[in-house]
Each structure stands twice: as structure tokens, then as C-alpha cells.
N, C-alpha and C positions, 0 to 999 in steps of 0.2 A: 604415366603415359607421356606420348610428346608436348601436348599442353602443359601440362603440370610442369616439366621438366624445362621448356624452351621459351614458355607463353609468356611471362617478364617480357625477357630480353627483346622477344619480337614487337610486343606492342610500344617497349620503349623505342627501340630503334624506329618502328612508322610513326610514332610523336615526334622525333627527331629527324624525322626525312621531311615530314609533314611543312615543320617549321624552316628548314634548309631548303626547302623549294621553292618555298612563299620567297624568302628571303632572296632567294636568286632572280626570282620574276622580277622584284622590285629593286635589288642592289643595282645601282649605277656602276661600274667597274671604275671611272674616273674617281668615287668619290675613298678609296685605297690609297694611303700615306707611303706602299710599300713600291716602291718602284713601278705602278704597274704601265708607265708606258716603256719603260726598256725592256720589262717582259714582252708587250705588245710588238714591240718593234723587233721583237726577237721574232717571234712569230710571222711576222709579216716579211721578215726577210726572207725566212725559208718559204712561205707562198709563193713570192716571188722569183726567188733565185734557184731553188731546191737546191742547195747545199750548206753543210753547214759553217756557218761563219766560227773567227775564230776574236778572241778577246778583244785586239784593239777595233773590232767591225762595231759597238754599240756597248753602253753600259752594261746590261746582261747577259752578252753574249760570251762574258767565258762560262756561263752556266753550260756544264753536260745537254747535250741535247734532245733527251727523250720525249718532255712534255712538250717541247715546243714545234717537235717535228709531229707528233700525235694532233696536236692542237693544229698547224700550218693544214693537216689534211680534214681535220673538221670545218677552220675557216671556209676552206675553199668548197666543200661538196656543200656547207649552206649559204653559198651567195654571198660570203663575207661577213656573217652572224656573229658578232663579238659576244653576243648572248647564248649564242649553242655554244662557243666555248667556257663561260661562264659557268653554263649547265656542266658541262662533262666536267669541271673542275670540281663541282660541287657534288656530282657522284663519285671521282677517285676519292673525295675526304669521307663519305660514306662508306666508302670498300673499307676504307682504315677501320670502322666499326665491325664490319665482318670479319676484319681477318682479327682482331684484337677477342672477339666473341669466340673463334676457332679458337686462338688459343685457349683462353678458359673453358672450353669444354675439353681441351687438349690435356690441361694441367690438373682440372678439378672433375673429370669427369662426373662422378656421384655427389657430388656436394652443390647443389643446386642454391644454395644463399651464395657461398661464397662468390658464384658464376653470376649472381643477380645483383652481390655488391658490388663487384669489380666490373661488371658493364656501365653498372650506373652512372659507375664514376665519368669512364667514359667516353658515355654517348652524352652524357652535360657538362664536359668539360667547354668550359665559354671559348677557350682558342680555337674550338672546332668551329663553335660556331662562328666566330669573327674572320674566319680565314678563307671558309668554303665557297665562299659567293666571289671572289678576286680573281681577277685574270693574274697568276701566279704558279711558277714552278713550285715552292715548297710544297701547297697540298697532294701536289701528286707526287712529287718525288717521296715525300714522310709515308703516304701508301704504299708506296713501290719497297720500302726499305722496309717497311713491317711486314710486308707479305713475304718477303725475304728473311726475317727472323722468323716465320708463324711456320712456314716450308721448311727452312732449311730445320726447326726446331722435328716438326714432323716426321722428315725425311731422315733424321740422322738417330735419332731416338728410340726407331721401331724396331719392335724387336727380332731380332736375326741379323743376316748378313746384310750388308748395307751393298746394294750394286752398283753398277758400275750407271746404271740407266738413272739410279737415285742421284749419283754424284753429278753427274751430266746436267742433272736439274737443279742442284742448290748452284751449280757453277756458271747454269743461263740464268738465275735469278739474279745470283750476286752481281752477275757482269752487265744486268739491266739496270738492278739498282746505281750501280757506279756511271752508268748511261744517264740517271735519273739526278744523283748529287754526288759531291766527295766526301760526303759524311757516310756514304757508305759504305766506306773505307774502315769503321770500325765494324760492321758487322763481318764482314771475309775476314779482318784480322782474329775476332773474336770465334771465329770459325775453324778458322788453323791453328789455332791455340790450343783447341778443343782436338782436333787432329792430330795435332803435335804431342799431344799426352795419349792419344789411344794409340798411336804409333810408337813410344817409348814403352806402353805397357801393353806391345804386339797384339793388341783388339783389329790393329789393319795395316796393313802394308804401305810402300812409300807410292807407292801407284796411284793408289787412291786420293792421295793428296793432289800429285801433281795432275793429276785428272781433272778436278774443278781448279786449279790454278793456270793449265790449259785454256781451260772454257771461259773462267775469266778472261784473260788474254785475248781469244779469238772474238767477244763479244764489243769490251770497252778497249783493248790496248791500243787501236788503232786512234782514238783521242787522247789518249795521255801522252802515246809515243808522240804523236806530234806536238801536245805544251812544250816538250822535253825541248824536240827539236826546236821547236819555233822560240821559246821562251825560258827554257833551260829549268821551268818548274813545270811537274806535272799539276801541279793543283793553282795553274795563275786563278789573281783574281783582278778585281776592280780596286782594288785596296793594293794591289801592286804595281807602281811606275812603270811594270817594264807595256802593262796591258793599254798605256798609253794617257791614262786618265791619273788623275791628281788631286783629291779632293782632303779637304782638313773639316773637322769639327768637335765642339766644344765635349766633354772639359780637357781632352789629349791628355790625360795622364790615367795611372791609379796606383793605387796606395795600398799595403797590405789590411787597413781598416776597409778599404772596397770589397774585400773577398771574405773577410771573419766578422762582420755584422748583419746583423738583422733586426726588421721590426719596424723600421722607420713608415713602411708602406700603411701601418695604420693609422699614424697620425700626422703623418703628411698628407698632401695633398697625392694620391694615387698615381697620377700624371708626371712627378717629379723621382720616384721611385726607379727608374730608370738611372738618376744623378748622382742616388746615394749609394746603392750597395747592387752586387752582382744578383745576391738574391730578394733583396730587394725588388729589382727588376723584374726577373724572371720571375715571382709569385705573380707579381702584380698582374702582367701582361698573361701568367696560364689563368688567374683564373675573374680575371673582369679586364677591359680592353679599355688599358692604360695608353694605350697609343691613339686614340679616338679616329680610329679608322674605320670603327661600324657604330659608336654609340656616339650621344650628343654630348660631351663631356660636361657642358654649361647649362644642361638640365638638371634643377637642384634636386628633383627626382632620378633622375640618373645617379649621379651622385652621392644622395643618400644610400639606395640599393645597390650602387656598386662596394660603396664601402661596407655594409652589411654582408654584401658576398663574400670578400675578401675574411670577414672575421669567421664566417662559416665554412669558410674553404679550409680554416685551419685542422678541421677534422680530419677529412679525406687527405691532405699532406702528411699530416702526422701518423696515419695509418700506408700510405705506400713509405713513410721512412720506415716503419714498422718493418712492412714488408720486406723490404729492400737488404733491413739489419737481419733477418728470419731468413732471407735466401743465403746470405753472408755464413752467417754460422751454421746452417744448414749443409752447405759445400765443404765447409773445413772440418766438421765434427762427423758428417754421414755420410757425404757421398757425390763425389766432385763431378764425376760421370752422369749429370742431369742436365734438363733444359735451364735451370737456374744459371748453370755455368755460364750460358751465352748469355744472360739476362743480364747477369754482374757485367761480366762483363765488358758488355754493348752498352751500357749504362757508364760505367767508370770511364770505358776509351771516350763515349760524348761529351760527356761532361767536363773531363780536362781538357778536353779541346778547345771548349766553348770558352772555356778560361782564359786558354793559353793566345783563343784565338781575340779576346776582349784584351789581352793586356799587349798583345800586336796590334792592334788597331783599335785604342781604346777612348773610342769616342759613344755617346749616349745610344747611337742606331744599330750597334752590336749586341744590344740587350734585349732579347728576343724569343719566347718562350716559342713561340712555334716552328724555334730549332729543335723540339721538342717530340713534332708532328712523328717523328720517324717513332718514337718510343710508344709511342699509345696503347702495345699491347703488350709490352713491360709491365707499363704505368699498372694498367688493367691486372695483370695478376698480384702486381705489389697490392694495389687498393685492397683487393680481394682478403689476399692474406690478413694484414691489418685490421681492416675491419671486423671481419669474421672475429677474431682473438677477443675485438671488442666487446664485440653483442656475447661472445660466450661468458666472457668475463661478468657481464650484467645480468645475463641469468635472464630473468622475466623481465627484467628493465630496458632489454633492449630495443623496447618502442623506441627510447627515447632516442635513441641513434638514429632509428627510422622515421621520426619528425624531422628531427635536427637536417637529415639528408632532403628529406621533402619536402621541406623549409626553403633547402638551397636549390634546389631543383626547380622550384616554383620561380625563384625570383629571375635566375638564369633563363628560363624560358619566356619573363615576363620581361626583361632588358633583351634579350636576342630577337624578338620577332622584330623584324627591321619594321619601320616607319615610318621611312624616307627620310632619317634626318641627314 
């Protein structure tokens, strides 16, 4: 029945709302390391002015403007409420749970563990929790961009002919998401790629391509066209001279040991993790908040259980790498024309980027797992796969996985409920 089959997922996602709203009543928006008054003042521009500014107007205004023109219209109908915007940020990081749970009932329909490992993962991932409460474009944009994988996966996958009213939709999602961030740029690539091979193996005509490359166009082209125009990059940033701004930070270099090490995040200080390696970094800050923008870092309680997370978390990583190598040889050995396709993907295009984009601007604040935010329903079918192989593999021992996981789950919910530190 629907209980048996959905009842997990649900009661964990309302412990997880449960906790994310407590946490918003109480988060400060000032007390965010992450830029959040050039978010604000992005927002406050468009109240103001109602249009949208363009990079040299404020530190985050070469951000795409979706969240902040959504947000400029909440400000204004509650009186100026920095906390209803607050709230509705902390619901888009909520939607990300839906649309990541779509998928897995997309990918694994009947296999109802695999749908209840790979939620778990995450709806307790800590970056959701650390990020949901912040006056911040990421958490909405990273929804906006997975509901554009979980759709365009949906809509392209079903079986028959694919219409023209289908394409029309993955191509107002896409062209949202790209309204939303430029990282959404890997998922339309990873889109046409997919296109590009059922049009070589006559599955669809050239029509249909340029159909959602239309729709793109008619939704986002009119801000790219103008970086173009005005700044000669579609993608300026704050990190580029020409957006007006000039900013330098420690350590400005890296090294090919920056990108081929790991491990340091256990016996360093977690906090520093960020200095040493790329993934270094990025473990740290997915899964305990290395960046001490929601937790007290100089609580030796803190700190013990952060560090405890981090050696727990090694499971669930080493099960979506699992996955991740499981969709890999899955495409080249069986059968290339699946949703793993875009999964790979939309996974590889991020992930170099994020590299390419640390070794252009590589100072400590580029290291950033909740550039991540957009993948979470990736992540979620990778955890899924992995896991699952595990507990088969254990036979009757796979309680122990199911401690080990609500071990981690425990401590993650007992460091995320804020407490005003």
C-alpha cells in the first residue's frame, strides 16, 4: 500500500521540515559568512527600482536574477519581512527534497529500500541543513536546477514519442534554471548531448532540438545577450575586473597535490580543510559546516561530533562513488539511452568546472560544497545504488549499516537544530 511503500520518506522529510523551520524562526540572516548582504542588497534593489541591475551595480548582482526578483516580490507584499524571505528560502531547499524523492521513485520504482536509502541520505545531508535558513540565491537556484534534471529526466524518458508541448517544457525549465544560476549550463549541455545521440541514431528529428534551444533563448537570452553586450562574457562574475570590483585572497595559488590528495579533513582541524585539498574541502563543508556559518565551531562539543560526522559520513560517500562507478559501466556495457546518461553527465560537466573554476580564482572561498545544492537528486540515486549493493552484500548483517546510518542521522539532527549560537 501507499504507507508501506512512501511512509519512510514522508515521516523523514516532516522531521526534516520539522527541524528547518524551527531553525528559520530562530536563524539570524546576518549571522551567514556567505555574502548575505550583497544577496540582500540585490534584493533590495529590485524593490526598489524594479529592474534588473547588471554586475558593476553591487557585489551579487552579476547573479541571474530569478531568486532575487521572486524574493524583491515577497519582500514587498510582507512589509519589508527579511524573515518571510528567509522562510521561502527555506522552503525552495525543501522542494529540492521533493523533486530528488521524484526521482527515486522515477528510477527505482519497486524497490522501496533502495528509494528509503537514497532519501535518507538526502534529506540529512548537513549542507541542506546549513544553508536553508540564509537570505541566499544558491538554495533556490540548486532547486530550480534539480527540478530541471527530475523534469527534463521525466519528460524525455517516457515512453513514446516525445512532443513538441514535452520539449516546450524541458526548454522553459532549462531556460528558468539559467535565469536561476550559470551552472545550469551543464544541465541543457548535458541535455543536447543526449539529443545529439537520438538525433544521430534517427530516435528524433533536428526540430526538436532546436525547439527547446528556442525556448531557452526566448526565456534566459535576453541576460546573457546583454553580459555579451555590456561585458563581452556571458557568464561575468565578481571574480572578473571587468564587473568593476577587485578583490584578492589567501593562498592564490594551487598545486597539482591540491586536486590528487585526500584525508587531511580527519586530522586536521575541519575548519582548515578548505587550505589543503579540493576535496578535502568540499567533504568537509557537504557533510559538517566547516565554514561556521550555522554551528559554534569553538564548542568542544561541537567539534567532537562534527568530527565524528565527518568519519561517518565516509559510508554514504563511498556508496554514491559506488553509484556514480555503477551508472558509468551501466551506460558503456548496457545501454547509453537512460536517465543515468544525464546523471553522468551533469555530474562530470559540475564537477570540472568547479575545478576549473578553483584554479581561476583560487583562493580558500571557492571551496564550497553547496555548489553541490543543484545535484541532490543525482546524489540521491547514486547513495541509493551503493548502498543497497551494500546491505545485499551483508545478507542479514545489514542492520549494521542501518545503525551506522542512524548513528549519523542522530548526530546531524542533534548539531543542526540551531540554538542561537
Amino acid at each position: 500500500n501507499l504507507w508501506k511503500k512512501h511512509g519512510f520518506c514522508f515521516l523523514l522529510f516532516l522531521t526534516v521540515m520539522i527541524i528547518q523551520l524551527h531553525n528559520v524562526s530562530t536563524y539570524a540572516h546576518a549571522r551567514s559568512h556567505f555574502d548575505w548582504q550583497g544577496h540582500l542588497d540585490y534584493i533590495q534593489y529590485i524593490a526598489k527600482h524594479w529592474k534588473v541591475p547588471i554586475a558593476t551595480d553591487g557585489w551579487e548582482m552579476f547573479q541571474p536574477p530569478l531568486y532575487y526578483l521572486i524574493s524583491a516580490v515577497i519582500l514587498k507584499f510582507s512589509g519589508g519581512s527579511l524573515k518571510a524571505v528567509q522562510i521561502f528560502t527555506t522552503l525552495a531547499g525543501l522542494g529540492n527534497l521533493l523533486f530528488s524523492w521524484f526521482l527515486l521513485c522515477q528510477i527505482f520504482p519497486t524497490q522501496a529500500r533502495k528509494r528509503n536509502l537514497g532519501f535518507s541520505v538526502i534529506a540529512m545531508l548537513p549542507m541542506g541543513f546549513y544553508m536553508n535558513s540564509m537570505i541566499s540565491n544558491e538554495i533556490f537556484s540548486g532547486s530550480m536546477i534539480s527540478g530541471t534534471i527530475v523534469l527534463s529526466i521525466y519528460l524525455l524518458f517516457k515512453k513514446g514519442f516525445i512532443g513538441y508541448k514535452a520539449l516546450i517544457l524541458v526548454g522553459l525549465t532549462c531556460g528558468l534554471g539559467l535565469l536561476s544560476k550559470y551552472t545550469a549550463l551543464f544541465v541543457l549541455l548535458s541535455l543536447l548531448l543526449l539529443l545529439g545521440l537520438r538525433f544521430i541514431t534517427r530516435q528524433i528529428t533536428w526540430k526538436q532540438i532546436v525547439t527547446i534551444i528556442c525556448m531557452v533563448s526566448l526565456i534566459c537570452g535576453w541576460l546573457y545577450g546583454r553580459n555579451i553586450v555590456q561585458f563581452g562574457d556571458p557568464f561575468i562574475g565578481n571574480w572578473d575586473e571587468a564587473s568593476g570590483f577587485h578583490y584578492e585572497q589567501p593562498p592564490g595559488y594551487r598545486n597539482i597535490q591540491f586536486y590528487t590528495q585526500f584525508g587531511s579533513v580527519f586530522y586536521h582541524l575541519p575548519i582548515r580543510s578548505r587550505w589543503v585539498s579540493f576535496w578535502d574541502g568540499k567533504y568537509g563543508s557537504m557533510w559538517t559546516d566547516t565554514h561556521g556559518t550555522f554551528l559554534n565551531l569553538s564548542n568542544p562539543t561541537t567539534q567532537l561530533l562534527g568530527s565524528l560526522s565527518l568519519w561517518l559520513a565516509l559510508l554514504p560517500t563511498l556508496a554514491i562513488t559506488f553509484g556514480f562507478g555503477h551508472a558509468i559501466k551501466f551506460l558503456i556495457q548496457r545501454e547509453w539511452n537512460h536517465p543515468y546518461f544525464i546523471m553522468v553527465t551533469t555530474s562530470v560537466l559540475t564537477i570540472l568546472s568547479l575545478i576549473s573554476f578553483t584554479m581561476e580564482i583560487p583562493t580558500y572561498s571557492t571551496i564550497k560544497a553547496f555548489f553541490f545544492l543543484s545535484m541532490m537528486p543525482i546524489i540521491g540515486v547514486f547513495a541509493a545504488i551503493g548502498l543497497d549493493k551494500l546491505c545485499l552484500n551483508l545478507g542479514k548483517f545489514r542492520w549494521i549499516v542501518y545503525i551506522h546510518l542512524g548513528t549519523f542521522y542522530g548526530i546531524v539532527s542533534y548539531l543542526f537544530w540551531y540554538r542561537g549560537t
